[in-house]
NUGUMAR-427840 format. One record per residue (C-alpha): residue in one letter; residue number from 1; z, x, y. Coordinates in steps of 0.1 Angstrom, whole numbers, padded with zeros to 4 digits. Last residue first. Layout:
{aa = a	i = NUM	w = Z	u = X	v = Y}
...
***
This chain:
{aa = x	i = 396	w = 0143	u = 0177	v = -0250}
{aa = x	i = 395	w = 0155	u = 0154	v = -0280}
{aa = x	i = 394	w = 0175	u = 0133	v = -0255}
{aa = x	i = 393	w = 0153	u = 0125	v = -0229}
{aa = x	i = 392	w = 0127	u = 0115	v = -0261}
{aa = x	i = 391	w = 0155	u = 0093	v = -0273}
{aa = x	i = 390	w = 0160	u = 0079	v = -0237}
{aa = x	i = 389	w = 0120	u = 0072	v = -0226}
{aa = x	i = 388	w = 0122	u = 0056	v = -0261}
{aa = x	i = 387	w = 0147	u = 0031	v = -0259}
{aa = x	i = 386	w = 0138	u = 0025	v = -0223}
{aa = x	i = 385	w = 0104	u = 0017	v = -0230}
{aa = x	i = 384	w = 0119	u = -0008	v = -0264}
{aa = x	i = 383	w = 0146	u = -0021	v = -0238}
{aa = x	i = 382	w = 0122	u = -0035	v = -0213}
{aa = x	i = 381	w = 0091	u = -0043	v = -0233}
{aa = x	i = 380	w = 0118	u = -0077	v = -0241}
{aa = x	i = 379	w = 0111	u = -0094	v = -0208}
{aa = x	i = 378	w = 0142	u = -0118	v = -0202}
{aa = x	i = 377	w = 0162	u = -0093	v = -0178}
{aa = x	i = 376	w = 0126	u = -0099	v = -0153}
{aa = x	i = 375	w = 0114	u = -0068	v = -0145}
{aa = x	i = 374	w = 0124	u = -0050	v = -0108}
{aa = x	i = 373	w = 0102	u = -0047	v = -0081}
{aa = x	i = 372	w = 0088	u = -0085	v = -0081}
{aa = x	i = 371	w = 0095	u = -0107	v = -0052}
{aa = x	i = 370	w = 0081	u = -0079	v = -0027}
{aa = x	i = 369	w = 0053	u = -0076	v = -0052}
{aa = x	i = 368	w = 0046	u = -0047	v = -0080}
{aa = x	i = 367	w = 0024	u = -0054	v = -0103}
{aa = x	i = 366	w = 0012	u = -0017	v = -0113}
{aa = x	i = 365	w = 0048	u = -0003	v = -0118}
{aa = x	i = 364	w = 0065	u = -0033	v = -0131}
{aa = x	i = 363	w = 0072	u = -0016	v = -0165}
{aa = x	i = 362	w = 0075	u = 0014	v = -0154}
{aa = x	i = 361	w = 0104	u = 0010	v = -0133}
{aa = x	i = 360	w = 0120	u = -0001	v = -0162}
{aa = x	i = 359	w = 0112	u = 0035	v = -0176}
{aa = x	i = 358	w = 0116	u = 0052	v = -0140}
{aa = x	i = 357	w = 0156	u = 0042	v = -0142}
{aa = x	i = 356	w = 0159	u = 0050	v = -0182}
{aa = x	i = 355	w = 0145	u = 0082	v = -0174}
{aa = x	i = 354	w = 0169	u = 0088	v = -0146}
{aa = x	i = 353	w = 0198	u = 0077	v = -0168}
{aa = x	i = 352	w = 0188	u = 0101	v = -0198}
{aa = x	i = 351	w = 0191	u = 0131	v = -0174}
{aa = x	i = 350	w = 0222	u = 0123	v = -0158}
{aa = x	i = 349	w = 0238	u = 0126	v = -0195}
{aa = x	i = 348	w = 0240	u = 0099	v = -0220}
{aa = x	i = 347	w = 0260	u = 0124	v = -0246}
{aa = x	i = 346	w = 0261	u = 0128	v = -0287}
{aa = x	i = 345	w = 0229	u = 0119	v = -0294}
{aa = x	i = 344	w = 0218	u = 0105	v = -0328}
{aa = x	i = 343	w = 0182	u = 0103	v = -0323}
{aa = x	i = 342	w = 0182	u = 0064	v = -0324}
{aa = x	i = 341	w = 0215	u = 0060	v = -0315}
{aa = x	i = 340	w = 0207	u = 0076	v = -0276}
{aa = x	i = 339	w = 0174	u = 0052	v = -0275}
{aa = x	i = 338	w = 0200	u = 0021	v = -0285}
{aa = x	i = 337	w = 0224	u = 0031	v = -0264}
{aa = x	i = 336	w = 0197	u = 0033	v = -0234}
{aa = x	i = 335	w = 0180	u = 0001	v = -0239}
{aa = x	i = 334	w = 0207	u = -0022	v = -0245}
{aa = x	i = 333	w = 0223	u = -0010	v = -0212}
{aa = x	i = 332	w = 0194	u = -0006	v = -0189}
{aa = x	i = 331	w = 0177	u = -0041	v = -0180}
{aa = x	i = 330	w = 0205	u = -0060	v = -0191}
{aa = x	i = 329	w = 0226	u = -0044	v = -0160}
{aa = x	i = 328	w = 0206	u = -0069	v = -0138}
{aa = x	i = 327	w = 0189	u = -0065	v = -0103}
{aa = x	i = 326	w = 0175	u = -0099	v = -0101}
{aa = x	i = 325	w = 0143	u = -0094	v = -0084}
{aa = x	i = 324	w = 0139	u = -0133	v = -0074}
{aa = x	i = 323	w = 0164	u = -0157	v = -0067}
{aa = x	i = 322	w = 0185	u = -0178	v = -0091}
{aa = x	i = 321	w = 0193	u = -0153	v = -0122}
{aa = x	i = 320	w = 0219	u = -0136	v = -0095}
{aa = x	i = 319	w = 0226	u = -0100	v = -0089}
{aa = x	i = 318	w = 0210	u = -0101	v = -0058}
{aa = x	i = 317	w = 0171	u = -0086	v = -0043}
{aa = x	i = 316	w = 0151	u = -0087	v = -0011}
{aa = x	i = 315	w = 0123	u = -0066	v = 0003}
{aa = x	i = 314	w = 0112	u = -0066	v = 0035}
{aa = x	i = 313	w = 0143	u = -0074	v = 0052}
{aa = x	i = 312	w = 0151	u = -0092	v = 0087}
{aa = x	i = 311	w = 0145	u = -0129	v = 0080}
{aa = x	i = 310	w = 0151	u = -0122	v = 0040}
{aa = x	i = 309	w = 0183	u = -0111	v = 0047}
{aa = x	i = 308	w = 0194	u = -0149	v = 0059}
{aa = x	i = 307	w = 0180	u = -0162	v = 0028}
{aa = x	i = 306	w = 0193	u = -0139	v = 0005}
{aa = x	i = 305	w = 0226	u = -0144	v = 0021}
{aa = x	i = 304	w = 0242	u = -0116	v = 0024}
{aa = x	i = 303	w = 0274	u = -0097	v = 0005}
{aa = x	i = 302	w = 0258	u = -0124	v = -0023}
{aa = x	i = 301	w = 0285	u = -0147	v = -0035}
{aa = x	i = 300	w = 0282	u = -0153	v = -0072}
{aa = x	i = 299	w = 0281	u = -0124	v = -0078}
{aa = x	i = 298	w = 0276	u = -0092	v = -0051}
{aa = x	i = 297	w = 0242	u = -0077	v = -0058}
{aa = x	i = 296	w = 0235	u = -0074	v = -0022}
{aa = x	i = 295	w = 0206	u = -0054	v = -0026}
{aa = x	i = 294	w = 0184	u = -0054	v = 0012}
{aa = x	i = 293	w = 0156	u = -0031	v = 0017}
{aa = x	i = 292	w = 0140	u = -0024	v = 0051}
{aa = x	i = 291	w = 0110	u = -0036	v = 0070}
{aa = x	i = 290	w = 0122	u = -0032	v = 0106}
{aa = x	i = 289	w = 0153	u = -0008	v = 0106}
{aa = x	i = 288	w = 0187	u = -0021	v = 0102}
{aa = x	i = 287	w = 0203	u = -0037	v = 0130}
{aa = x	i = 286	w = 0197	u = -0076	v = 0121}
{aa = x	i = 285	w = 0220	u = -0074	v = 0090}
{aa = x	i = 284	w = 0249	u = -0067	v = 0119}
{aa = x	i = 283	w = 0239	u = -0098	v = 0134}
{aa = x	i = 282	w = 0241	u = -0115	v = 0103}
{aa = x	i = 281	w = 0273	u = -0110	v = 0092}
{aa = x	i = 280	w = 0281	u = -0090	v = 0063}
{aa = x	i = 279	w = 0304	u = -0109	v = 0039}
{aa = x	i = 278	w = 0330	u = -0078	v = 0016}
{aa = x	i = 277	w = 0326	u = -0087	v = -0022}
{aa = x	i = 276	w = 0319	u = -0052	v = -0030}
{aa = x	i = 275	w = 0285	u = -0034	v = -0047}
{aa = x	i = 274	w = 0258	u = -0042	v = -0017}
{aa = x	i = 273	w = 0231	u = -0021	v = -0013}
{aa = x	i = 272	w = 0215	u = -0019	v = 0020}
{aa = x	i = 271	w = 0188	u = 0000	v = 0027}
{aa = x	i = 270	w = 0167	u = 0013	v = 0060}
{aa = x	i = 269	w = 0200	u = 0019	v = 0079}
{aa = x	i = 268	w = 0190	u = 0018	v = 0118}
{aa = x	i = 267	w = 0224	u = 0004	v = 0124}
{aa = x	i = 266	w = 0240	u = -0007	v = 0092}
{aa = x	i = 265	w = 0267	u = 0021	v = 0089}
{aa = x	i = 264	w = 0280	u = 0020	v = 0124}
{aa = x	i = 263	w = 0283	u = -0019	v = 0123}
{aa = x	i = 262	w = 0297	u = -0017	v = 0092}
{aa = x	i = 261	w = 0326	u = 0006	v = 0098}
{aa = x	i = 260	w = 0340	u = 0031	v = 0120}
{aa = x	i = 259	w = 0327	u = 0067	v = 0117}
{aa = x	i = 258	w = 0294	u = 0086	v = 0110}
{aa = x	i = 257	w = 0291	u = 0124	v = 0103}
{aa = x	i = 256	w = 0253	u = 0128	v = 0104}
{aa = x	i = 255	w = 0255	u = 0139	v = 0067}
{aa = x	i = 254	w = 0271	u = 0111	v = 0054}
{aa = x	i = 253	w = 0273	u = 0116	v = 0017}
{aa = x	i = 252	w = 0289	u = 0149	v = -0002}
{aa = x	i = 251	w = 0321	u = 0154	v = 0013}
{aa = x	i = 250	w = 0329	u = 0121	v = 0015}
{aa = x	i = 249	w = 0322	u = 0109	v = -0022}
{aa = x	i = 248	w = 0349	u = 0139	v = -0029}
{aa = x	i = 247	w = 0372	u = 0122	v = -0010}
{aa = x	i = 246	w = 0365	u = 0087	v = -0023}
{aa = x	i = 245	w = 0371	u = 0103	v = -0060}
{aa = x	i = 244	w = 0401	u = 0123	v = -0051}
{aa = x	i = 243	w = 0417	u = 0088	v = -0034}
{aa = x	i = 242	w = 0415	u = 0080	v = 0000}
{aa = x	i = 241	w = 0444	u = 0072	v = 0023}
{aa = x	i = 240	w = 0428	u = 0097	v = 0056}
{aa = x	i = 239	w = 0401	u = 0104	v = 0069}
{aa = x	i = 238	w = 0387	u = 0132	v = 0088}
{aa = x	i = 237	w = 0360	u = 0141	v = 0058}
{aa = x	i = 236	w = 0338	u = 0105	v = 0062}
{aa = x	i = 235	w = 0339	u = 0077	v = 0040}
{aa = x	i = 234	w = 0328	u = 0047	v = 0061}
{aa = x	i = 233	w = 0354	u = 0014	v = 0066}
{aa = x	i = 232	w = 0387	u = 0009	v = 0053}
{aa = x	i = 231	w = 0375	u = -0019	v = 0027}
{aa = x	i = 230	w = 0352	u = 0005	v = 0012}
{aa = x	i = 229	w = 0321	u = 0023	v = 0030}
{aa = x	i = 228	w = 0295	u = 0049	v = 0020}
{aa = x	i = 227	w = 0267	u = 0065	v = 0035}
{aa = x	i = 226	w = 0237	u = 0076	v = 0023}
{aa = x	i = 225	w = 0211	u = 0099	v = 0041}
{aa = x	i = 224	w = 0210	u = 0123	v = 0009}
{aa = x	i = 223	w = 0183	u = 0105	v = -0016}
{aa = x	i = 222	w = 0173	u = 0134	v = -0038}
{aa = x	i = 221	w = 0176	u = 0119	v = -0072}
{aa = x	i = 220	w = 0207	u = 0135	v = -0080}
{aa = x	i = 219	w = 0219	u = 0118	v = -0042}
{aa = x	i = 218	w = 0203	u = 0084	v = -0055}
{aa = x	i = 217	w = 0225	u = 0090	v = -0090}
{aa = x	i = 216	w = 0258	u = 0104	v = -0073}
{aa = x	i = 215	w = 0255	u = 0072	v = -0048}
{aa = x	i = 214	w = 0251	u = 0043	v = -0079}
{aa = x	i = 213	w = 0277	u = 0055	v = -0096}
{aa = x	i = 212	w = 0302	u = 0054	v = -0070}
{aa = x	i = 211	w = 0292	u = 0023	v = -0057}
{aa = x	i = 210	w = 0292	u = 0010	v = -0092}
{aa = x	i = 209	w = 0325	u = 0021	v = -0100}
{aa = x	i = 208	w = 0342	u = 0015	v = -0064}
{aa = x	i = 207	w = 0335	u = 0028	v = -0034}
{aa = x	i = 206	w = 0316	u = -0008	v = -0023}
{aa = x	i = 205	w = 0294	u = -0012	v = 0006}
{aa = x	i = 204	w = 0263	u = 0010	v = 0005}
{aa = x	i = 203	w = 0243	u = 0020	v = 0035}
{aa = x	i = 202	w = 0213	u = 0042	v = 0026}
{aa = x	i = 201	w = 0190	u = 0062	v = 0049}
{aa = x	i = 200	w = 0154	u = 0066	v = 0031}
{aa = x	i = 199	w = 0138	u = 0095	v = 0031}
{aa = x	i = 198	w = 0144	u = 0108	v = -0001}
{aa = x	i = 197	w = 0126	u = 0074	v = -0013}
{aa = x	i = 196	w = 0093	u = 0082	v = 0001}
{aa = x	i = 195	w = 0078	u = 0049	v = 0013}
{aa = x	i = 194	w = 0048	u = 0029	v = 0009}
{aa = x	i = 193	w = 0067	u = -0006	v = 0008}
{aa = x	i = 192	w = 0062	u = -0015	v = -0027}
{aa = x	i = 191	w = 0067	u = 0028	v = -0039}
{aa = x	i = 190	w = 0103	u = 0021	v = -0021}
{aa = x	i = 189	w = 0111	u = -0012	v = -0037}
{aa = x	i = 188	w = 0101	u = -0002	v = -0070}
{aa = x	i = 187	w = 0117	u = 0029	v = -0065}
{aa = x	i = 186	w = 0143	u = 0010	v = -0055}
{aa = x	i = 185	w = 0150	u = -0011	v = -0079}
{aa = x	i = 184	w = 0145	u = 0013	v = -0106}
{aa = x	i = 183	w = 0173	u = 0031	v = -0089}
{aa = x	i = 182	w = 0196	u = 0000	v = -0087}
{aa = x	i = 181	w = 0189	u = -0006	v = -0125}
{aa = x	i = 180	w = 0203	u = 0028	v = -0137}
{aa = x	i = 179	w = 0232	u = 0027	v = -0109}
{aa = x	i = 178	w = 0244	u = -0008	v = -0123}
{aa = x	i = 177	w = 0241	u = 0003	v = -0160}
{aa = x	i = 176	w = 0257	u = 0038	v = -0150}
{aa = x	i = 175	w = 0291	u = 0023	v = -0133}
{aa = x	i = 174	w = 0297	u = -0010	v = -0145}
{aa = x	i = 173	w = 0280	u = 0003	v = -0180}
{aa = x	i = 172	w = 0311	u = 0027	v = -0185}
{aa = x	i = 171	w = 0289	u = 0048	v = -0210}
{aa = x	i = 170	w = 0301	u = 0073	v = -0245}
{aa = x	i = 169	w = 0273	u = 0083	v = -0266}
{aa = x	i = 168	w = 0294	u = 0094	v = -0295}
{aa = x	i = 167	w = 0314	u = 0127	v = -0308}
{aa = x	i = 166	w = 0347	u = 0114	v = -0288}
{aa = x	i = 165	w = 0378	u = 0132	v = -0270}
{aa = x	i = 164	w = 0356	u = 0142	v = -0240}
{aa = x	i = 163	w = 0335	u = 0111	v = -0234}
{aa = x	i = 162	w = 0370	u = 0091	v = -0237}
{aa = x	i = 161	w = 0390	u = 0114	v = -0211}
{aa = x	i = 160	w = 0357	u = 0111	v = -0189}
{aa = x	i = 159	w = 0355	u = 0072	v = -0190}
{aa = x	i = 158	w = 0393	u = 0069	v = -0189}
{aa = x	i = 157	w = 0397	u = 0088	v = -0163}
{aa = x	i = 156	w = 0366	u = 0073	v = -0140}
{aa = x	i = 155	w = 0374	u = 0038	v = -0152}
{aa = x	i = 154	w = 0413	u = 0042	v = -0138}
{aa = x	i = 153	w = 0399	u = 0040	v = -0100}
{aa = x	i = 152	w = 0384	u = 0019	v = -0102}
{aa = x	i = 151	w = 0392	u = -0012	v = -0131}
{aa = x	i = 150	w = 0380	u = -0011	v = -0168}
{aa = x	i = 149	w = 0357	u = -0040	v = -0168}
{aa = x	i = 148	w = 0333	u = -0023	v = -0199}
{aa = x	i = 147	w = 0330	u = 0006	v = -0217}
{aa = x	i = 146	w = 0306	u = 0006	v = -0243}
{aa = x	i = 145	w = 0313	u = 0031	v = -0268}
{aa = x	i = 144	w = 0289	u = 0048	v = -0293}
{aa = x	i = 143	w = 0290	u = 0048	v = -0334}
{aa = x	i = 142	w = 0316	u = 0026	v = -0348}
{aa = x	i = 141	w = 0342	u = 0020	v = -0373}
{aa = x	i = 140	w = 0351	u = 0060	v = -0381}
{aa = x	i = 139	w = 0364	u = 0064	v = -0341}
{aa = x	i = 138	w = 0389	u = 0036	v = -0343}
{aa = x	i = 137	w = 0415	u = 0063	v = -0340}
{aa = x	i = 136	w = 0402	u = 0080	v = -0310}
{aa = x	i = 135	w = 0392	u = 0046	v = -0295}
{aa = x	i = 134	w = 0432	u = 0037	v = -0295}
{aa = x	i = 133	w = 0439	u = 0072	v = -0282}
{aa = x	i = 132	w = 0418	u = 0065	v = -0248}
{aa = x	i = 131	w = 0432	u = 0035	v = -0242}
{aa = x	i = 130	w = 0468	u = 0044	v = -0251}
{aa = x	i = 129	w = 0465	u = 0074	v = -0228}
{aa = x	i = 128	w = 0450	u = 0051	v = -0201}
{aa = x	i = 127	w = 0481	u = 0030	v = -0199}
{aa = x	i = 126	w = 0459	u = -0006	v = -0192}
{aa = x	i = 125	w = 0472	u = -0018	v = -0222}
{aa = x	i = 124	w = 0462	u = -0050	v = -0241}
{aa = x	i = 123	w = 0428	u = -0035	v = -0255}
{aa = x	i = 122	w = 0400	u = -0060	v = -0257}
{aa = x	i = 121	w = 0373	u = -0048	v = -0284}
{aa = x	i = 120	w = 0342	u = -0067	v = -0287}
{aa = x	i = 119	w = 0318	u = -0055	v = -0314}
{aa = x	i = 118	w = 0279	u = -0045	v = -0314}
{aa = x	i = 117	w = 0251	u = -0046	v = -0334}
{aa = x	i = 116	w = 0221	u = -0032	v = -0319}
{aa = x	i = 115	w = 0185	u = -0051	v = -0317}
{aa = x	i = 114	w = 0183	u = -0035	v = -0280}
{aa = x	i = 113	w = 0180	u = -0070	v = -0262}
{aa = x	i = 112	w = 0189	u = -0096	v = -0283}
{aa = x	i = 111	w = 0222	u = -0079	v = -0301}
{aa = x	i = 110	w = 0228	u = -0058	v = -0276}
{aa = x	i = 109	w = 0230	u = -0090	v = -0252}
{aa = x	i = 108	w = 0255	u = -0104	v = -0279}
{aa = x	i = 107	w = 0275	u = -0080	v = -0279}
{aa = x	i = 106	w = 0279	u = -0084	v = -0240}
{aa = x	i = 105	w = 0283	u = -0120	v = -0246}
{aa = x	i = 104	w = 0312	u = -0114	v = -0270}
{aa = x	i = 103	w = 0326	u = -0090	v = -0241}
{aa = x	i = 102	w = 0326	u = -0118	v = -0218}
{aa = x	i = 101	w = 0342	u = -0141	v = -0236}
{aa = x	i = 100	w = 0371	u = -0116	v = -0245}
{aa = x	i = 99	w = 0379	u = -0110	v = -0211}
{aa = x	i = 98	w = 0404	u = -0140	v = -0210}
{aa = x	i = 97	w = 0419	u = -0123	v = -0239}
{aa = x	i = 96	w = 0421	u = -0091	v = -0223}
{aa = x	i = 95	w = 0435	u = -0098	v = -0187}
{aa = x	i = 94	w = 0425	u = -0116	v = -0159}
{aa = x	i = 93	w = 0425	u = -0083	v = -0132}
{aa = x	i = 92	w = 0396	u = -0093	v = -0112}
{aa = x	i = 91	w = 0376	u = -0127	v = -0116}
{aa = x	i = 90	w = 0342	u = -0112	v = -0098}
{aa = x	i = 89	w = 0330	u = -0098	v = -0133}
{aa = x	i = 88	w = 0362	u = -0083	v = -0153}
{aa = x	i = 87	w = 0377	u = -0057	v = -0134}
{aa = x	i = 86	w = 0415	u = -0055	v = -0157}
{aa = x	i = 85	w = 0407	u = -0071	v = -0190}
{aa = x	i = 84	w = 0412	u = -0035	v = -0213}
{aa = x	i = 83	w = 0380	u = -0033	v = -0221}
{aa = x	i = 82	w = 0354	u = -0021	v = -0254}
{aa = x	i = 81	w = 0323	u = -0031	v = -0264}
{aa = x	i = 80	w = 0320	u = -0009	v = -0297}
{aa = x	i = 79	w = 0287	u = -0004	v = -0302}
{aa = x	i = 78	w = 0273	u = -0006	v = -0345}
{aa = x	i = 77	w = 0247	u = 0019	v = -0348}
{aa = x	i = 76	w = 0261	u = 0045	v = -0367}
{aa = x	i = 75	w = 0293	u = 0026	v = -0380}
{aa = x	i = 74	w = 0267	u = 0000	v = -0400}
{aa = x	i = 73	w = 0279	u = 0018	v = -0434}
{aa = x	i = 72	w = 0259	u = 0037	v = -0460}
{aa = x	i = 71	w = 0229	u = 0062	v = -0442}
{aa = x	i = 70	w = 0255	u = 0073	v = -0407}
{aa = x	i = 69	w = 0285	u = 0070	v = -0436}
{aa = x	i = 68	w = 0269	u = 0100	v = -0458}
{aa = x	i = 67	w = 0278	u = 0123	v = -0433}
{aa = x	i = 66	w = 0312	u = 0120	v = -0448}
{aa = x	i = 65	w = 0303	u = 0136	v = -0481}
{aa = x	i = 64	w = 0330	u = 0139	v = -0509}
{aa = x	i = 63	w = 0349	u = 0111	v = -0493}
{aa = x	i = 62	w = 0314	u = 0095	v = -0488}
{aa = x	i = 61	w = 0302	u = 0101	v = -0522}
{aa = x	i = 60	w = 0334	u = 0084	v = -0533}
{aa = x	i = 59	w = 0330	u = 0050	v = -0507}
{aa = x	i = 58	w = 0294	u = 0046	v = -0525}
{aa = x	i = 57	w = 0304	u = 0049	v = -0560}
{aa = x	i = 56	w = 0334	u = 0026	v = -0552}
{aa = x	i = 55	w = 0314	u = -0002	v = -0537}
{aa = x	i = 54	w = 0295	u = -0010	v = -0573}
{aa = x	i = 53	w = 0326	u = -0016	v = -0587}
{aa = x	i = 52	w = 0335	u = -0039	v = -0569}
{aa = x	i = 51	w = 0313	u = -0053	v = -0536}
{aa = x	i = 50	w = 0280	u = -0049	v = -0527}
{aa = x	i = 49	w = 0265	u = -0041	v = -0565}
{aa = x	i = 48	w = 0292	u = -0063	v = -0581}
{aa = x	i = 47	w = 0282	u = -0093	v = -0559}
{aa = x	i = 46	w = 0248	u = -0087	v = -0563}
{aa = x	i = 45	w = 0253	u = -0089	v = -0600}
{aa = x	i = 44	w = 0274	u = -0123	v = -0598}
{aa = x	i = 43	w = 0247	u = -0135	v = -0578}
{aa = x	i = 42	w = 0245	u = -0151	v = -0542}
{aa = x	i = 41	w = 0257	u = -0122	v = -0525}
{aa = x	i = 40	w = 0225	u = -0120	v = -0499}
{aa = x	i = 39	w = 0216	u = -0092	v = -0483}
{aa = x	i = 38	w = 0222	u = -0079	v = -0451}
{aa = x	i = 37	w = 0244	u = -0105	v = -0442}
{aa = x	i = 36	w = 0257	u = -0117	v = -0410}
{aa = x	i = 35	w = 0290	u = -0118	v = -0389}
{aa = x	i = 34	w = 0291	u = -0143	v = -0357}
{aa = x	i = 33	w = 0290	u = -0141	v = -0327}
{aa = x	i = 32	w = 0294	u = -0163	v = -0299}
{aa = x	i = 31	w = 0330	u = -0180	v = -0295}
{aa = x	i = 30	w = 0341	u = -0208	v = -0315}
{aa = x	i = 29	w = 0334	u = -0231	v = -0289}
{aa = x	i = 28	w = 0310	u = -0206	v = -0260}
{aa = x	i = 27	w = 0280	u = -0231	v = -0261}
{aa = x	i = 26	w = 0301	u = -0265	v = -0258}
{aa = x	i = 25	w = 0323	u = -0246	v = -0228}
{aa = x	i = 24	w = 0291	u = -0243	v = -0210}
{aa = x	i = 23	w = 0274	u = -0280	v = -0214}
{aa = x	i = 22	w = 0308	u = -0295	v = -0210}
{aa = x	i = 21	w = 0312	u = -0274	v = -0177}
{aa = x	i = 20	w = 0277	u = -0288	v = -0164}
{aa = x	i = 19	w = 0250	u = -0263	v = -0153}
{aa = x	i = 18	w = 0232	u = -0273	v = -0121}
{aa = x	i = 17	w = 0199	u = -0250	v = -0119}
{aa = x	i = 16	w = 0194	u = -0240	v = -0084}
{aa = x	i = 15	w = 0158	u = -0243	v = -0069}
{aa = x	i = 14	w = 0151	u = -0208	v = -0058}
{aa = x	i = 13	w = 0150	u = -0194	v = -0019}
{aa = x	i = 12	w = 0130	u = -0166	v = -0018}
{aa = x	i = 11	w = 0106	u = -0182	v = 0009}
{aa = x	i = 10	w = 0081	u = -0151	v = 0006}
{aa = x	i = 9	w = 0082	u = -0119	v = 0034}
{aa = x	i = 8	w = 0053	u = -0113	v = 0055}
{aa = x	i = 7	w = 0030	u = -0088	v = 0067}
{aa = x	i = 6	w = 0039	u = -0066	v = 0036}
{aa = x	i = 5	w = 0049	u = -0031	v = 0050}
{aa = x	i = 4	w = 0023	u = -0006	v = 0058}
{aa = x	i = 3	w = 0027	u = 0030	v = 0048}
{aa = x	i = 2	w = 0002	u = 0029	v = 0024}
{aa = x	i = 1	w = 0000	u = 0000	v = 0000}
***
């Protein structure tokens, strides 16, 4: 498209599909999942082949051989989906039982999505020693870990504590999933809109795990005009009451040294990307540059109204299945454990992230429209290009 920007921006606004509460709690009676067979045991000879004695040759040449579980059990690609209740979607600290919906329908995303089995496991601790030697112990029952609703700033601990004491892909998909599918976004975006991406200036409101996330992956990716805010305002070095993960967020964003808060950070910002719950008024929304790039992937409350950021932005996307370019954690998750199984990584390193981000990209790449720059979290060529834009990351 050149350097122009689309001459006009498309009514985004989507008719809203009224879902009943007896229609939802129908679907989730009895929870989700369910256990299936491989094969059936209809027989008394399949039953002695699956079960005693047939079992017992097959649990001895693993005792003599534990390799031999990877080819004999469903450890090797089964996910554990694991949280301890206290960040769980816009509810906040509800606890693990109440989270245990939500981790079913996480499974069951693998499930549909990257053709993984996967198993919900809600912790009651939030002690991130016991966290972090519960998964230690359950090790031999699965074969990666998806962390999930673990609250900032206790995710980053336990995510790196975990990833240390484990021999499995190890992911807190709040942080990476988010910051895999906000830099597809925006090269989608960017490449929409005929820009360079490393020259865009970035405000994102949220220092939490997918603010954080999603800043070390742009700045990786060469995107350094960013700067960050949390309920205090912007990060900068002078300040004070931040936590070791805010301050070293400060030392490597806002190069031109900005203070204050949104108003500072939104004028003549060409994106804003939206990870907090914080409103931003419309006037403020009316300071960015012409033509810029608006994610406020805030559910179900938008940080702006796509409507109202559709009269100033070029480009528009949310975190909700209602609007258009719904930026989506499905779009990476599935994808990426199931490319890191396949070749039996050990890590999902930096690496493996930005190939999952230019893999979805991919998949939009030549059909690109300002209320298109991200797949739709339905199209099932996403997780099989991520798969294997991972596994090959991976192997190299």
């Amino acid at each position: 498209m050149g350097s122009q920007y689309p001459d006009a921006v498309p009514d985004i606004a989507q008719p809203q599909v009224h879902i009943g509460d007896d229609e939802i709690f129908e679907a989730h009676v009895g929870g989700k999942l369910s256990v299936a067979l491989t094969a059936p045991l209809d027989t008394q000879r399949a039953l002695s082949v699956a079960y005693t004695p047939g079992v017992a040759q097959v649990s001895r040449a693993i005792a003599a051989d534990p390799t031999l579980a990877a080819r004999y059990t469903w450890a090797n690609r089964l996910v554990a989906v694991v949280s301890d209740g206290s960040a769980v979607l816009g509810l906040g600290d509800i606890g693990p039982s109440a989270s245990l919906p939500v981790m079913e329908g996480k499974c069951g995303l693998f499930k549909q999505f990257g053709g993984l089995d996967a198993i919900p496991i809600v912790l009651d601790t939030k002690d991130p020693d016991e966290i972090v030697e519960t998964l230690v112990r359950l090790r031999p029952t699965f074969g990666a870990v998806n962390l999930e609703d673990i609250s900032a700033p206790r995710c980053f601990e336990i995510e790196r504590r975990v990833i240390e004491a484990l021999d499995c892909p190890v992911m807190h998909d709040d942080q990476h999933g988010t910051a895999i599918v906000v830099l597809a976004a925006l090269m989608g975006a960017s490449k929409l809109l005929g820009r360079d991406m490393t020259s865009l200036r970035v405000a994102v409101s949220g220092a939490g795990a997918a603010g954080v996330a999603c800043t070390k992956l742009l700045l990786a990716m060469g995107v350094s005009e960013i700067t960050v805010l949390d309920s205090r305002g912007i990060l900068h070095t002078g300040r004070d009451h931040m936590n070791e993960v805010k301050r070293d967020l400060a030392r490597r964003t806002n190069p031109a040294g900005l203070t204050g808060g949104l108003a500072e950070a939104l004028r003549g910002a060409d994106v804003f990307l939206g990870v907090s719950a914080g409103a931003v008024p419309e006037e403020l929304v009316a300071t960015m540059a012409p033509g810029g790039i608006v994610f406020a992937l805030s559910n179900p409350d938008p940080e702006i109204d796509p409507e109202v950021a559709a009269r100033y932005a070029a480009v528009v996307a949310t975190g909700r299945s209602d609007y258009p370019n719904q930026i989506n954690n499905v779009l990476a998750f599935p994808g990426v454990f199931r490319g890191a199984l396949d070749v039996g990584a050990r890590r999902i390193t930096e690496k493996m992230m930005v190939v999952a981000a230019e893999a979805i990209f991919s998949v939009v790449s030549d059909d690109l429209a300002p209320d298109r720059i991200v797949p739709s979290p339905l199209d099932m060529r996403v997780g099989e290009a991520v798969a294997r834009a991972v596994a090959l990351a991976a192997e190299g």
